[in-house]
C-alpha atoms as one frame of an Amber mdcrd trajectory, in Angstrom:
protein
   0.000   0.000   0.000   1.577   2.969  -1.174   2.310   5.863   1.651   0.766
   9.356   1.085   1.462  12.883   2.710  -0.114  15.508   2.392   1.406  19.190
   3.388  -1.334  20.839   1.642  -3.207  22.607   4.846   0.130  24.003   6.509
   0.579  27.592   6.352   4.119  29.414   5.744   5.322  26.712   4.379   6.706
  26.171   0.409   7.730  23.067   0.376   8.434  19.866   2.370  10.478  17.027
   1.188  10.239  13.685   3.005  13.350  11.531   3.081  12.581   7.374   3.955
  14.978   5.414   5.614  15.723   2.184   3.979  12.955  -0.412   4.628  13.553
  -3.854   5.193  12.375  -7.391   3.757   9.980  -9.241   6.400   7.316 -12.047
   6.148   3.866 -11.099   5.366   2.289 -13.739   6.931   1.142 -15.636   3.515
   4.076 -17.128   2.679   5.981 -14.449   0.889   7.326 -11.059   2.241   6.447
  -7.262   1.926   8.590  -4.321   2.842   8.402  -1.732   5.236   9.203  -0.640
   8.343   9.287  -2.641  11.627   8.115  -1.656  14.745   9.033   2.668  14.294
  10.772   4.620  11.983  11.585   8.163  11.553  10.996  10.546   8.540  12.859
  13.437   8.506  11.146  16.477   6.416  13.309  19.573   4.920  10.877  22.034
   5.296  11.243  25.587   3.286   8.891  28.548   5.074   7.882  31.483   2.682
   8.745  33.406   4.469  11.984  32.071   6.632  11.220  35.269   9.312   7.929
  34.195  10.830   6.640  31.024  12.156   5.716  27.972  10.375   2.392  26.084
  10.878   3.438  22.198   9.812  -0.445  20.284   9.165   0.012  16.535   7.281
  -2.618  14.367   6.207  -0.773  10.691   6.467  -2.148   7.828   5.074   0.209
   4.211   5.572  -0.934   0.443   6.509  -0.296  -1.315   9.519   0.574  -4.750
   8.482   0.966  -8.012  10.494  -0.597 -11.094   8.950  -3.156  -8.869   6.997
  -2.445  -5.052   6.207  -5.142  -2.690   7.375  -5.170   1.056   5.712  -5.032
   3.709   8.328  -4.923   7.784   8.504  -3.630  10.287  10.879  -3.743  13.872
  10.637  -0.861  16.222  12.787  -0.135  19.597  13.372   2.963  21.488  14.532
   4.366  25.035  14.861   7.983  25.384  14.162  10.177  28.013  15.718  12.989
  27.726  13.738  15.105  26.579  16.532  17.198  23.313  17.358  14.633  20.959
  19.451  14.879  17.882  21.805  14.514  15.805  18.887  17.526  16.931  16.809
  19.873  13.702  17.521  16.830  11.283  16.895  16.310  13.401  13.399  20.512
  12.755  13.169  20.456   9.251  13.421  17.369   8.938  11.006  19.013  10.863
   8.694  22.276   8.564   8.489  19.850   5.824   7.316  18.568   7.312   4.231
  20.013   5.406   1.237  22.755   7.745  -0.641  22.363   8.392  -4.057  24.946
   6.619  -6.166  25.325   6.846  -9.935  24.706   3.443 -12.171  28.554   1.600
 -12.244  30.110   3.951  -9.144  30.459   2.651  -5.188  30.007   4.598  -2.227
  32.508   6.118  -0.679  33.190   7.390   3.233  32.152  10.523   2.836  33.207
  13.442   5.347  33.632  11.022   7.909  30.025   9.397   7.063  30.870   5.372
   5.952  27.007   4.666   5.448  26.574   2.240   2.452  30.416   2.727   1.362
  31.204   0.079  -0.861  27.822  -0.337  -2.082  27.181  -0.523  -5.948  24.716
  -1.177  -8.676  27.148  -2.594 -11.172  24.732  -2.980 -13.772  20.994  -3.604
 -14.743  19.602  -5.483 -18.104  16.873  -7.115 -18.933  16.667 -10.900 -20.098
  14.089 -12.906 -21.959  12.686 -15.994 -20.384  10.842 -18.891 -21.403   8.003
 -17.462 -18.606   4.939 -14.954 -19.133   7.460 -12.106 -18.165  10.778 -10.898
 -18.940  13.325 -10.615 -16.077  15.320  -7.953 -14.466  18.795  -8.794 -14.079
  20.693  -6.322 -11.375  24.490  -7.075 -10.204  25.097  -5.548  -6.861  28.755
  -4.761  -5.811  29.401  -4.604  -1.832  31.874  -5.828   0.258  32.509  -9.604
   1.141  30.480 -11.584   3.640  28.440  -8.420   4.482  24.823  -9.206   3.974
  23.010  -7.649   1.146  19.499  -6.937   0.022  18.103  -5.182  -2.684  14.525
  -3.179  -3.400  12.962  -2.194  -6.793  10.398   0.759  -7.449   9.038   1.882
 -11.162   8.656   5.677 -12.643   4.964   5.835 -10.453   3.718   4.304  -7.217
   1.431   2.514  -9.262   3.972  -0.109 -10.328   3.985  -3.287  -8.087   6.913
  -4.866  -8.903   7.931  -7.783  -6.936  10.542  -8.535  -4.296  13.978  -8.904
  -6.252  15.869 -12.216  -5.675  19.072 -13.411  -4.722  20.476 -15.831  -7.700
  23.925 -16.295  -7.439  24.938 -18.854 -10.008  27.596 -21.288  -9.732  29.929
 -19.858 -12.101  29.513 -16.387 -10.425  32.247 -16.540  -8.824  33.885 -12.526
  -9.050  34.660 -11.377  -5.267  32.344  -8.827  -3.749  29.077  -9.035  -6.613
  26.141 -10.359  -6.149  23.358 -10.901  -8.824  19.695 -10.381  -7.822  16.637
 -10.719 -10.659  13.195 -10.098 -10.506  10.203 -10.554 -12.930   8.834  -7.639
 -15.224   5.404  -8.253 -13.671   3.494  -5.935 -11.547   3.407  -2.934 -14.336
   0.098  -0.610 -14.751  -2.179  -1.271 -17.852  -0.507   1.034 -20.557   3.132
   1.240 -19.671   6.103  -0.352 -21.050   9.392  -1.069 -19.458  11.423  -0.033
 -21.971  13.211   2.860 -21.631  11.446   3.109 -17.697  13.129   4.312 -14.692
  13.994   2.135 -11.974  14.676   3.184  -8.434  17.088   0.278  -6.829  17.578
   0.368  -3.478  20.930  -1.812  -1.944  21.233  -2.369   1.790  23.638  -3.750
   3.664  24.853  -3.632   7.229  27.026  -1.053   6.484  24.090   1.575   5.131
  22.141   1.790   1.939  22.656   3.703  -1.507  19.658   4.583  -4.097  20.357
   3.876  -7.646  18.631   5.160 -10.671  18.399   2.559 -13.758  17.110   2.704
 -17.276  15.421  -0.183 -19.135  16.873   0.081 -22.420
């Protein structure tokens, strides 16, 4: 179920972006898995005032699931006034921040950067599509990260309507380069109407270390 917020009622206030820590893989309860957050998770917002020299009224209309063997739609709406000023809640916002996947180019790894080591090492090596004897073709994506660290991998399309699944570990035999790891998923799950040629992929790697965002054409 796709999250939605909506900043539309706050006052003072140009924009807000949201930034989403990286999710994780867990069992849905029917046999497969879903992703999402477990137990809490923070979203830190970069909020822009009009105008930066009076108060801000925040006011977001949330709408998420709450999943355990069945998801169940829910809504919240929450208000606050912003001062401007450093709160109580600066180190949690910190330490959310530090988990939002880094945005890595197609074929580069992470690097430490000023003194941050989150995801460093992670890479999406490369992405391409092969055809199958199935209904669908598959998504082949080659993750670089370091050795024995544990590694999974998330997909989104161009729009929230695309429900692509889970990708897939499938290390092959003769796979045998140091520090890549292949994962493939099935081109199912598109919207009536769209192609995946030439679409935008969002692939999200995480490891232990941190998690980088990587943005793919189908070609």
């Amino acid at each position: 179920m796709p999250r939605t917020l909506d900043f539309s009622g706050s006052e003072n206030v140009n924009s807000v972006t949201a930034f989403w820590p990286a999710p994780e893989r867990f069992a849905d309860g029917a046999g497969g898995n879903s992703i999402g957050y477990v137990g809490d998770v923070v979203l830190p917002l970069r909020i822009v005032p009009d105008d930066a020299s009076k108060l801000s009224s925040l006011h977001v209309k949330l709408g998420y699931a709450v999943c355990g063997k069945l998801c169940v739609p829910a809504q919240a709406e929450l208000g606050l006034t912003l001062s401007g000023k450093v709160g109580a809640e600066e180190p949690t916002l910190i330490a959310a921040e530090a988990h939002v996947p880094r945005r890595v180019p197609l074929g580069a790894v992470a690097a430490p950067t000023g003194g941050n080591s989150a995801g460093a090492g992670l890479g999406i090596a490369a992405v391409h599509r092969e055809v199958t004897a199935g209904a669908h073709e598959r998504v082949v994506v080659v993750v670089t990260a370091p050795n024995d660290a544990p590694v999974d991998l998330f997909v989104e399309g161009p729009t929230s309507d695309w429900a692509l699944p889970l990708p897939e570990p499938a290390n092959r035999p003769s796979d045998d380069t140091p520090g890549r790891r292949r994962f493939t998923f099935d081109l199912d799950g598109l919207p009536p109407g769209a192609h995946a040629q030439g679409s935008m992929l969002t692939l999200t790697a995480v490891s232990s270390a941190g998690a980088i965002e990587v943005q793919a054409r189908l070609d």
